[in-house]
C-alpha positions in Angstrom: -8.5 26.5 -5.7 -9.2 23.3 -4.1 -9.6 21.7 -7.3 -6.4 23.5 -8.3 -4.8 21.7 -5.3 -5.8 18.0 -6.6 -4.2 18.4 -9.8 -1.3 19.9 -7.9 -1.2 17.0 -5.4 -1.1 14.2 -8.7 1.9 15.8 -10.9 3.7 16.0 -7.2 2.8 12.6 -7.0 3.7 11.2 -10.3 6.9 12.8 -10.4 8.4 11.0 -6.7 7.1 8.0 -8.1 9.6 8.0 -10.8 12.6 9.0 -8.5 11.2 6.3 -5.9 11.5 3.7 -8.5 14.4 4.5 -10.3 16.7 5.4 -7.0 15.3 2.7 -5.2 16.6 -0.1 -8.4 19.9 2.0 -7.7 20.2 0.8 -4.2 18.9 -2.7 -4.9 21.8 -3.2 -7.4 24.7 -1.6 -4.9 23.5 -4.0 -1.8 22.9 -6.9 -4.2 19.5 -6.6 -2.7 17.0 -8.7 -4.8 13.9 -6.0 -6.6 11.4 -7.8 -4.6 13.6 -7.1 -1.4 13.4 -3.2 -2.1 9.6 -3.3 -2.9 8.6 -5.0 0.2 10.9 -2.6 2.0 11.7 0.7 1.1 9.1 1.6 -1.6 6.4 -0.5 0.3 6.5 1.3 3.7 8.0 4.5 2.0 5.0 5.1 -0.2 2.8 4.1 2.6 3.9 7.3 4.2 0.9 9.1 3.3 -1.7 6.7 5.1 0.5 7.0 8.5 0.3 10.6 8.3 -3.0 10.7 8.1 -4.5 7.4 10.0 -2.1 8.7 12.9 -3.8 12.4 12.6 -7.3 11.0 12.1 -6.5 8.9 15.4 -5.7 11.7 17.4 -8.2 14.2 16.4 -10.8 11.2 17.7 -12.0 10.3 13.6 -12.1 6.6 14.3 -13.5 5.9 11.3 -11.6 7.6 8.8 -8.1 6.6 10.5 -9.5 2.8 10.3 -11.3 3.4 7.1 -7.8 4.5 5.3 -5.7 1.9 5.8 -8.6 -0.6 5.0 -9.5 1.3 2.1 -6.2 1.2 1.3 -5.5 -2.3 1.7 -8.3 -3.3 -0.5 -7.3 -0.4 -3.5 -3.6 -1.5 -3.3 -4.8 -5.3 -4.6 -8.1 -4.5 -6.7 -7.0 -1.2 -7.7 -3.3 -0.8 -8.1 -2.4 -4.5 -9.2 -5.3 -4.0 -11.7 -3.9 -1.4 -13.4 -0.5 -2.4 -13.0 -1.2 -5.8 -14.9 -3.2 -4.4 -17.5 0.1 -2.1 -18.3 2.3 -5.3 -18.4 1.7 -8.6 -16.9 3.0 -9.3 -13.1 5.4 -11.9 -12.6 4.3 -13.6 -9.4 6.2 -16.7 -8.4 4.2 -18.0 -5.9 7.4 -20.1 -3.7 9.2 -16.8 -3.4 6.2 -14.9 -2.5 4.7 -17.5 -0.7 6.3 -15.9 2.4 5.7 -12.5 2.2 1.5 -12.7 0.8 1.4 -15.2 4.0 2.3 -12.3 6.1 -0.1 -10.3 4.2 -2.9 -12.7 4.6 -2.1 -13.3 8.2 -2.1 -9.8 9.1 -5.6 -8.8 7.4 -6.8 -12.2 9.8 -5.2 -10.7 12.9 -6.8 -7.2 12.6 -10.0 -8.8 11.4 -10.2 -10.4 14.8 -9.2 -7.3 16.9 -11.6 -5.2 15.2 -14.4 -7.4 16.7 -14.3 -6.3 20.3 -14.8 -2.9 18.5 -11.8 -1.6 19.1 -7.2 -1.7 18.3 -5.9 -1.3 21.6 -2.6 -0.2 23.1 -1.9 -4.0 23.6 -3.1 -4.8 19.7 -0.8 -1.9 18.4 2.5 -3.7 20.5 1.1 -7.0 18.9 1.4 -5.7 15.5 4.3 -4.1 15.9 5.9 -7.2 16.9 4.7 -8.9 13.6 6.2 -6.1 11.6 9.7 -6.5 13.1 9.7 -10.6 12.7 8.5 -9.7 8.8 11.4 -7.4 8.2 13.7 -9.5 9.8 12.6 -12.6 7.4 12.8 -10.3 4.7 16.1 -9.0 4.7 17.6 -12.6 6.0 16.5 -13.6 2.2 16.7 -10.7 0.4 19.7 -11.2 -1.6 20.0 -10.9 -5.4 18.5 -13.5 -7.3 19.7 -12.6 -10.9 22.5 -10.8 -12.6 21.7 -7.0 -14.0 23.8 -6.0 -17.1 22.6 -2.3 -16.8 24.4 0.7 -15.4 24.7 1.0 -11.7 23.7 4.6 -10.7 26.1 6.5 -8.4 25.2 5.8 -5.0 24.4 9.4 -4.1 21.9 9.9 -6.8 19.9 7.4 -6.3 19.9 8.0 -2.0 19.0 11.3 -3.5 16.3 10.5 -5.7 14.8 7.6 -3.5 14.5 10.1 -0.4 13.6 13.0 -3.2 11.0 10.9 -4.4 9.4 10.0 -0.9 9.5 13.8 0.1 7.5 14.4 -2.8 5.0 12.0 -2.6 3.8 12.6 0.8 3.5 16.1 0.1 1.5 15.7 -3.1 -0.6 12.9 -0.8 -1.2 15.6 1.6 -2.1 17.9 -0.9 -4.7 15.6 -2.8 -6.3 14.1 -0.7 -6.7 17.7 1.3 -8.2 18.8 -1.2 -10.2 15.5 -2.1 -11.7 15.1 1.6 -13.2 19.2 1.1 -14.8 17.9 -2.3 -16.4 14.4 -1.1 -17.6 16.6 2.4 -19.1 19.2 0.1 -21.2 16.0 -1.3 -22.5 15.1 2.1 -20.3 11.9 2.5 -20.3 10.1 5.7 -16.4 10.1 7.6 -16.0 6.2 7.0 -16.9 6.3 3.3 -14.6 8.7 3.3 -11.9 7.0 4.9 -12.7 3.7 2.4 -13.0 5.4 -0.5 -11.7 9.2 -1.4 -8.7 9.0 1.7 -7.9 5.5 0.8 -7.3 6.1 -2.3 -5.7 9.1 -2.0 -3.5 8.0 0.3 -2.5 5.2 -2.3 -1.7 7.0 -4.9 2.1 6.8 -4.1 1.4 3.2 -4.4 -0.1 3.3 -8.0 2.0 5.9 -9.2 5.2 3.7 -8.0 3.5 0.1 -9.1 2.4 1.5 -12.6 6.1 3.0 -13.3 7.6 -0.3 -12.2 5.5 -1.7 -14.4 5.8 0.2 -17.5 9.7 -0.4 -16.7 9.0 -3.7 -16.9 10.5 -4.0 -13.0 7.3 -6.4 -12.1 9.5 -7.9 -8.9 8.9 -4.4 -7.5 5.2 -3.3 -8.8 4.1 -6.4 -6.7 6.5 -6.3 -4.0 5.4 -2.4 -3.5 1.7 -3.8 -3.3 2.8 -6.3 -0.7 4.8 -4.7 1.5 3.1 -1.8 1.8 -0.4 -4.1 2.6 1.9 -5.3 5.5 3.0 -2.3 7.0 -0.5 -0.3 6.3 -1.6 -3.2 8.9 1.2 -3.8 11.0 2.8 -0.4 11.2 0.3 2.1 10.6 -2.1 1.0 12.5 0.5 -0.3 15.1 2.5 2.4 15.6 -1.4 4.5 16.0 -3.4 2.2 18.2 0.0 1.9 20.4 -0.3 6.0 20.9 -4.5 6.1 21.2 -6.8 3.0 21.2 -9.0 3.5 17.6 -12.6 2.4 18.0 -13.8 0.2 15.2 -17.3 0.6 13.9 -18.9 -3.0 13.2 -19.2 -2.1 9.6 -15.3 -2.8 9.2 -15.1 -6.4 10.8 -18.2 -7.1 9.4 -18.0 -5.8 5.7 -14.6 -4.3 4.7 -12.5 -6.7 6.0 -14.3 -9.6 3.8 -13.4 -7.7 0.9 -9.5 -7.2 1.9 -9.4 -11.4 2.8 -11.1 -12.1 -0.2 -8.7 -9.9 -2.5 -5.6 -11.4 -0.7 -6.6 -15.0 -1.0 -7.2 -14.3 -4.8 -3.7 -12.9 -5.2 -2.4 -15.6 -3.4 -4.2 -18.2 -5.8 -2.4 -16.3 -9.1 0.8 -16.6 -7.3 0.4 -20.2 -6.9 -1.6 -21.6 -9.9 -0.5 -19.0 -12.0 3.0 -17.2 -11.2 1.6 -14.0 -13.0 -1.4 -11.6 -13.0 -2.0 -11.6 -16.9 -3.8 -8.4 -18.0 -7.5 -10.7 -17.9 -6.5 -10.9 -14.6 -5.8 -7.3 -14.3 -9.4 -6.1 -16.3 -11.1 -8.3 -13.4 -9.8 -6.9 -10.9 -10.6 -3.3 -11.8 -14.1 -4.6 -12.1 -14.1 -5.9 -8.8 -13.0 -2.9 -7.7 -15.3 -0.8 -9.0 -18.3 -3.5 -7.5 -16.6 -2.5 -4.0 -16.8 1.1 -4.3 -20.3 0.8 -5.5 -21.5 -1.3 -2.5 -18.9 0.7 -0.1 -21.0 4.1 -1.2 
């Protein structure tokens, strides 16, 4: 049954991804809202639903280190993991001035956690901190969010795509809930400890709405919002998640996080950031390396 559950979890999954995408490109075109706008925005926090579920009910049910554990998991999946895939599918269009912005805020917010994690715990007064940073990233996002280029395809009506964008987040936090359920009751079965858990199985669990929506974007050839979902939703794993959580209940933080995990999420950032800028892509080399890297972290993670 449980395995029955996974599979259940991933076709749930898959399936809002593609109304997430598709509806979400609707709305973009209406609002003359730029694709990278909407990824950094709707799709990025909307298919980071899943990790505030869960971080928020690890949080209260006093599981530190699996509500820590998923969003840094996350974090470090969404770039290794996600982008990896993505670019090996079709090569990511990163221009580094437009972006610059936006992977600053991601950058800075991995350095501002890293720091709070090393009194051992996100207080009440870290969560209002990052909640600030979220609201001063949203504002800068939508004050230069408009359209950058022309689209000659058809506009889908307005309610269908409101209807498949919401449709498609619906769906994907159930499936989420469903897989990684079911995924957590496997690993346990395995003897795994909570915060490998929370790095590895949870994590990427939890980002699944993320890779389903990055690797549809990309097979779409919609790039501005495959990276943009990465982005924003790096952002608000960090500023909202574990905001809005730590606001509600202070989250003690293990040492292995400041002194391990969060390396690995600087280290991926500051690589993306170098593509953006030297590059303006992620061609699918780049995409085949960072899979590898991945699979390093989970290795060393276990």
């Amino acid at each position: 049954m449980t395995y029955l559950l996974f599979v259940a979890g991933l076709v749930i999954l898959i399936a809002g991804g593609e109304g997430l995408v598709r509806g979400a490109s609707g709305i973009a075109r209406h609002f003359k809202l730029s694709p990278m706008l909407i990824g950094l925005t709707i799709v990025g926090f909307g298919t980071s639903a899943p990790e505030l579920l869960v971080s928020l009910q690890a949080a209260l049910d006093n599981q530190p280190g699996l509500a820590l554990g998923n969003v840094i998991g996350s974090n470090i999946a969404n770039i290794l993991l996600i982008l990896g895939i993505s670019a090996v599918i079709a090569p990511l269009v990163t221009p580094g001035r437009r972006m610059l912005r936006d992977l600053g805020f991601m950058l800075g917010s991995a350095l501002v956690l890293w720091v709070m994690l090393l009194d051992g715990v996100v207080s009440r007064v870290d969560g209002v901190i990052l909640l600030i940073g979220l609201a001063l990233f949203l504002a800068l996002a939508f004050l230069n969010g408009g359209a950058e280029h022309e689209d000659d395809s058809p506009i889908l009506a307005q309610p269908v795509a409101w209807a498949m964008t919401l449709g498609g987040l619906v769906a994907m936090v159930i499936g989420a809930r469903l897989l990684v359920g079911s995924a957590s009751t496997i690993a346990r079965d395995f003897g795994v400890s909570e915060a490998v858990i929370g790095l590895t199985i949870v994590a990427i669990g939890t980002s699944l709405p993320e890779l389903t929506t990055s690797v549809i974007a990309a097979l779409r050839k919609q790039t501005d919002i495959a990276v943009g979902n990465v982005v924003g939703s790096n952002v608000f794993n960090i500023l909202g998640i574990l905001g809005i959580t730590s606001a509600i209940t202070p989250i003690a933080a293990a040492p292995r996080f400041a002194q391990t995990d969060m390396v690995w999420v600087s280290v991926a950032t500051l690589g993306l950031i170098a593509a953006a800028l030297l590059l303006g892509r992620l061609p699918r080399i780049a995409g085949v390396a960072l899979l590898a890297t991945y699979g390093v972290y989970i290795l060393l993670a276990s």
